[in-house]
MITOR-69038 format. One record per residue (C-alpha): residue number from 1; x, y, z. Coordinates in Angstrom, 2 decimals, padded with zeros to 5 digits, always signed. Each point is the difference from the previous one (the first is absolute). Layout:
N
REC  num       xx       yy       zz
REC  NUM        X        Y        Z
...
END
This chain:
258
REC  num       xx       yy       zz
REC    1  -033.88  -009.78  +001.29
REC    2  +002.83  -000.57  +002.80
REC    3  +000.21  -003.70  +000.79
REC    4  -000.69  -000.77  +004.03
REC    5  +003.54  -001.56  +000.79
REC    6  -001.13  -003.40  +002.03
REC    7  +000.12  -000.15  +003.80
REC    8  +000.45  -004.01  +000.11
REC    9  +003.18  -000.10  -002.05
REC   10  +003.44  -000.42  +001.66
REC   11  +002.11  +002.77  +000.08
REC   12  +003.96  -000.45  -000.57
REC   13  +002.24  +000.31  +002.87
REC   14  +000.08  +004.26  +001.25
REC   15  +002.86  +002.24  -000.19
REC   16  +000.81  +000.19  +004.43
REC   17  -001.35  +003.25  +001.12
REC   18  +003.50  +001.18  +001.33
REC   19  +001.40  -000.40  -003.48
REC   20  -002.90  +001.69  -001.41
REC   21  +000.22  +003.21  +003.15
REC   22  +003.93  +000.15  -000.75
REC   23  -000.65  +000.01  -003.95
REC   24  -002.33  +002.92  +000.49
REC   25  +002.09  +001.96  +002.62
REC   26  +002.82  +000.42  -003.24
REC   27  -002.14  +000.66  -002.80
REC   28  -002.96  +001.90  +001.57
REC   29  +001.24  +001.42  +003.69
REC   30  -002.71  +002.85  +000.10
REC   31  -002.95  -002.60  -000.74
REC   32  +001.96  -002.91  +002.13
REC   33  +000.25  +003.01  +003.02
REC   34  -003.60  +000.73  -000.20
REC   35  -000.69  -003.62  +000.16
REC   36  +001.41  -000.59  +002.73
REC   37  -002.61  +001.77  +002.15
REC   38  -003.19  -002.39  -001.29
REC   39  -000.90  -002.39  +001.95
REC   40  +001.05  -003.71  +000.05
REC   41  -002.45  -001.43  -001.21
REC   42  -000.16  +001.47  -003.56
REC   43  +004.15  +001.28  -000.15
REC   44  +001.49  -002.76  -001.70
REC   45  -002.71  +000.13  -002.79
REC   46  +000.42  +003.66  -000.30
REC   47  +003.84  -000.86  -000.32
REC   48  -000.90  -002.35  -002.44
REC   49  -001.74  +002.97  -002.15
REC   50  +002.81  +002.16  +000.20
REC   51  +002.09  -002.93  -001.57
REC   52  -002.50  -000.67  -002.53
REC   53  -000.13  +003.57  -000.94
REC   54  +003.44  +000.30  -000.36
REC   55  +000.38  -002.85  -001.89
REC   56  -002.32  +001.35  -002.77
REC   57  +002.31  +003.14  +000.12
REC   58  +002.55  -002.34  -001.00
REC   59  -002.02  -001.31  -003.55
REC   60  +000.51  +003.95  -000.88
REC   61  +004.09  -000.57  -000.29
REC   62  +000.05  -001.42  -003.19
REC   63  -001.81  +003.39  -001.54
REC   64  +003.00  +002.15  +000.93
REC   65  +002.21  -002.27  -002.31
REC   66  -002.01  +000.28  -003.29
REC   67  +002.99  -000.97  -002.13
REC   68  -000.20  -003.58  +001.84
REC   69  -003.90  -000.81  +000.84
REC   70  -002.27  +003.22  -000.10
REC   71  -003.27  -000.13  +001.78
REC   72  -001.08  -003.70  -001.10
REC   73  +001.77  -002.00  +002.60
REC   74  -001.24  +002.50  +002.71
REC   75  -003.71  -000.89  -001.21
REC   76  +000.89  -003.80  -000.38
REC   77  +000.84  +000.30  +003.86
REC   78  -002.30  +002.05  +001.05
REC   79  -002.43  -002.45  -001.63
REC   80  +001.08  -002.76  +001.75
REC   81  -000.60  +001.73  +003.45
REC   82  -003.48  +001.07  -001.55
REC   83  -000.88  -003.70  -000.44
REC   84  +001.25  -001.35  +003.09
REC   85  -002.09  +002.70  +001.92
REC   86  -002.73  -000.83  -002.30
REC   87  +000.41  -004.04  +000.97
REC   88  +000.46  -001.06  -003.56
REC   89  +003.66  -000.54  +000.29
REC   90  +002.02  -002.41  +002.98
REC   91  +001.77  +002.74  +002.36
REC   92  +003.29  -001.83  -000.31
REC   93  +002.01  +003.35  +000.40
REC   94  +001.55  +000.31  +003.81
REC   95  -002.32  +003.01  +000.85
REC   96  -003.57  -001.06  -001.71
REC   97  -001.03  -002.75  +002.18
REC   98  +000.09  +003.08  +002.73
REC   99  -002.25  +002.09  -001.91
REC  100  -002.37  -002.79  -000.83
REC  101  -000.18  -001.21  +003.53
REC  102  -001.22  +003.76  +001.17
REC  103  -002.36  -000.15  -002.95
REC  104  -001.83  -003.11  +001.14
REC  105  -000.20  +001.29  +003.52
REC  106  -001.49  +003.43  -001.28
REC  107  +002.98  +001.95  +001.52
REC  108  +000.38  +001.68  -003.03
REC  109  -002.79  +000.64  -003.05
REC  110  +001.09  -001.37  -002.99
REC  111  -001.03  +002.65  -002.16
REC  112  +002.11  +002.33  +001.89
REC  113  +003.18  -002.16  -000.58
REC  114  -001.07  +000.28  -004.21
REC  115  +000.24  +003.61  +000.59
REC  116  +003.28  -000.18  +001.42
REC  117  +000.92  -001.62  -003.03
REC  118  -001.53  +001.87  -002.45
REC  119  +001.57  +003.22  +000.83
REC  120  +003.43  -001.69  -000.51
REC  121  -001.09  -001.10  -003.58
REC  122  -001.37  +003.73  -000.36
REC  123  +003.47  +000.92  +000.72
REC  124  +001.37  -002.29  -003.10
REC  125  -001.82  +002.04  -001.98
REC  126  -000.30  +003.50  +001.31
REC  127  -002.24  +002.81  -001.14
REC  128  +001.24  +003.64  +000.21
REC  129  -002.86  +000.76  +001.65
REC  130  -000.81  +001.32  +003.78
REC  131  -003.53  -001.86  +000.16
REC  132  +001.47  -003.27  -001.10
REC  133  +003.20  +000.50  +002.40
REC  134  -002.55  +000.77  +002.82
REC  135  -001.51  -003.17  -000.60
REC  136  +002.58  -002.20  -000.08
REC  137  +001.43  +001.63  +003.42
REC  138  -003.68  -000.93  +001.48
REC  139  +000.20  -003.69  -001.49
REC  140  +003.00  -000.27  +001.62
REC  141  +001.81  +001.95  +002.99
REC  142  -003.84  +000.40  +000.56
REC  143  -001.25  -003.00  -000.60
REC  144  +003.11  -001.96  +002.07
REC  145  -001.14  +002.22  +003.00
REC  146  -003.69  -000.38  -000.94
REC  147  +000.87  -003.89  +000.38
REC  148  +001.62  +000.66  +003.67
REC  149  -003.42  +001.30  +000.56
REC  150  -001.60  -002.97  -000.50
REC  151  +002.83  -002.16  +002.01
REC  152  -001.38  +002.08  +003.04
REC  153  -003.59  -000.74  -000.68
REC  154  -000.74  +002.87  -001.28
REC  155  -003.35  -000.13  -002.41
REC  156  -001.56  +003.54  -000.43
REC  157  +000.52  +001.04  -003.39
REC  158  +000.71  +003.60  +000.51
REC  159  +002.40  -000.73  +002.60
REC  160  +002.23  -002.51  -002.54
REC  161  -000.57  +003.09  -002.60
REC  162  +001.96  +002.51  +002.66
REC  163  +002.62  -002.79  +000.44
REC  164  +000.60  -000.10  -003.85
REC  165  +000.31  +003.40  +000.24
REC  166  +002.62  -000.36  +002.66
REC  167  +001.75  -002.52  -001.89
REC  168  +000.14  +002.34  -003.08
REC  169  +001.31  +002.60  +002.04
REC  170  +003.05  -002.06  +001.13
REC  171  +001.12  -000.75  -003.31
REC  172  -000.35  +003.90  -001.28
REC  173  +002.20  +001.01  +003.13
REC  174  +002.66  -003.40  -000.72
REC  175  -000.10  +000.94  -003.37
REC  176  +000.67  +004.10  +000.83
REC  177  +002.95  -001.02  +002.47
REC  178  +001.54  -002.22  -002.57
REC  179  -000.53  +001.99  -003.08
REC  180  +003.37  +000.31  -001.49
REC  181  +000.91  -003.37  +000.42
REC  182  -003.46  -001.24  -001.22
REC  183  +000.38  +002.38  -003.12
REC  184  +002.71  -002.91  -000.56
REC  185  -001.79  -002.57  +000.43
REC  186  -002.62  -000.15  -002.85
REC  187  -002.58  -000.49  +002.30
REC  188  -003.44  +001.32  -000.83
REC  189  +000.75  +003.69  +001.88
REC  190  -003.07  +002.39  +000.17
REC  191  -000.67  +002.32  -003.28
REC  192  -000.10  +003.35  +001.96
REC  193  +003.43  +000.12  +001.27
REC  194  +001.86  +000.09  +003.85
REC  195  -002.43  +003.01  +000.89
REC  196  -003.16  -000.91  -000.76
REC  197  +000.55  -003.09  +001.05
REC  198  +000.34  +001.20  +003.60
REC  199  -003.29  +001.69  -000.59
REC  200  -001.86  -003.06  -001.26
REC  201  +001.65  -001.95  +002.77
REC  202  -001.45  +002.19  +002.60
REC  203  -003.27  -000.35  -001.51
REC  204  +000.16  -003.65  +000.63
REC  205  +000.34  +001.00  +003.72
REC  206  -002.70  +002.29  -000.14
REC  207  -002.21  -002.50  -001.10
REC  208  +001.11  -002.77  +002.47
REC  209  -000.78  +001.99  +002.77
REC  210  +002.17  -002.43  +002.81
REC  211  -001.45  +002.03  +003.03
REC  212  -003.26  -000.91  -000.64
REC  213  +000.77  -003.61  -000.28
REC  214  -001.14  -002.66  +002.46
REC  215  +002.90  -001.07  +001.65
REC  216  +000.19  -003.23  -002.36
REC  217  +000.28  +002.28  -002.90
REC  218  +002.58  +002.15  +001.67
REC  219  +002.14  -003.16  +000.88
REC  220  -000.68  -000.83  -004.14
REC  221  +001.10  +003.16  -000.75
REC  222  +003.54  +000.77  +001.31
REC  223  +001.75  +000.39  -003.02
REC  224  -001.93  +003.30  -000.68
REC  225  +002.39  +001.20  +003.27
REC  226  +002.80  -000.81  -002.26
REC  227  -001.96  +001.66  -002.77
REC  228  -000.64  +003.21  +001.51
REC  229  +004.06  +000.07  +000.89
REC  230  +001.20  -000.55  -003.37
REC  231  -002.20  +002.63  -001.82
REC  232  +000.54  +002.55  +002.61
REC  233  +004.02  -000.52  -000.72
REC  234  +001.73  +000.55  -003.61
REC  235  +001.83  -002.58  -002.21
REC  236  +003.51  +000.19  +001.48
REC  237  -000.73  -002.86  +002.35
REC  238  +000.01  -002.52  -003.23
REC  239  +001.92  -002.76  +000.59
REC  240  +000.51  +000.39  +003.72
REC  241  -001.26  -001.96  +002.91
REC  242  -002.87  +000.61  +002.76
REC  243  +000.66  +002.18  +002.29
REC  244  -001.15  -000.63  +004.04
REC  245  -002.28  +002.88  -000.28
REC  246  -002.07  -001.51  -002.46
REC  247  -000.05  -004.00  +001.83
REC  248  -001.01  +002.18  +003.32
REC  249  -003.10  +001.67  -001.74
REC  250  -000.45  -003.43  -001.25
REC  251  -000.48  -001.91  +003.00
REC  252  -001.73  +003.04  +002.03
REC  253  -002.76  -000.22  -002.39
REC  254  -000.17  -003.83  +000.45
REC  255  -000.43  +000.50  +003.67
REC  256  -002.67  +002.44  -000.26
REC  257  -001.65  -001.95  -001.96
REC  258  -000.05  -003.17  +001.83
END
């Protein structure tokens, strides 16, 4: 059973929330850009996700240099985080206390943090297998987006199942825009190849359904603009920037749905 991680005990000093926002805008832009449309109030937690999230990406490194460390120091990371969400562990890393903080104040459910996690350690060990790939897109693109969701006050169930959805479809169109260079990368790519990909990415869509949203869950759900982009273009973008067409469909949907 998940230990309760205590609300009387003294967090260490927080990363500022500028460093955090500027740390985000260079390793994440398209989730920092979306971000930037929430409201005040819950932004610089939601930055703090994105952080978290990529810092887990990070613990997956050491895989692509078997030779050196393999998988094992991946899952000895990636443990650490699991115990410091789970409150058995200080959060003496520069990022945790941020994540435990939004914890405590029920920003974020902690059991859709673990998921976040646990798709990263299903990636140390992949499985050749479109089912298991599905799921670890929905624990994590899904659940990360799931968990923005929640930041908004967002508690129907079947709503935060359409946002998972909308998560998963981001990273099957990030992955189908960067697919040469992630075919590098030894990340865990999706068994079906670039094609069906596309296919299974628009199925995420398709299930999200972001017209149908309440405006919360359409402000939760702007990567799935971004999503809808990608898919619709081919590969050949890998590697390069953001174009203003895609920020401007960006922020129009933010203002329609505020």
């Amino acid at each position: 059973m998940t230990a309760a991680i205590q609300k009387n005990k003294t967090l260490p000093a927080m990363l500022p929330e500028r460093e955090v926002e500027e740390r985000v805008r260079k390793v994440d832009p398209d989730r920092a850009l979306c971000a930037r449309f929430l409201p005040d109030a819950v932004r610089a937690d939601v930055f703090g996700l994105i952080a978290f999230h990529d810092e887990l990406v990070r613990a997956l490194a050491p895989a692509r240099s078997a030779a050196v460390a393999g998988p094992m120091a991946g899952f000895i990371k990636l443990q650490w985080w699991r115990e410091v969400l789970e409150g058995t562990r200080a959060p003496d890393h520069e990022l945790a206390p941020l994540m435990v903080s939004a914890i405590r104040k029920g920003t974020f459910q902690q059991a859709t943090l673990l998921r976040v996690l646990e798709a990263r350690e299903a990636e140390l060990s992949p499985e050749p297998d479109e089912a298991a790939w599905r799921t670890m897109m929905r624990n994590g693109a899904g659940a990360l987006q799931r968990a923005v969701g929640e930041a908004l006050g967002m508690q129907d169930e079947a709503l935060l199942v359409r946002l998972e959805a909308v998560g998963a479809a981001y990273g099957a169109g990030a992955m189908a825009r960067h697919w040469p260079k992630l075919q590098q990368s030894g990340r865990y790519l999706f068994p079906g190849g670039e094609a069906a990909l596309q296919q299974v990415g628009h199925a995420f869509l398709a299930e999200a359904d972001v017209r149908s949203l309440p405006r919360k869950g359409r402000l939760a759900a702007l990567p799935a603009i971004l999503a809808a982009r990608d898919l619709a273009r081919n590969s050949g973008q890998a590697g390069q920037p953001r174009g203003i067409g895609d920020r401007l469909a960006v922020m129009m949907a933010a203002l329609k749905a505020r």
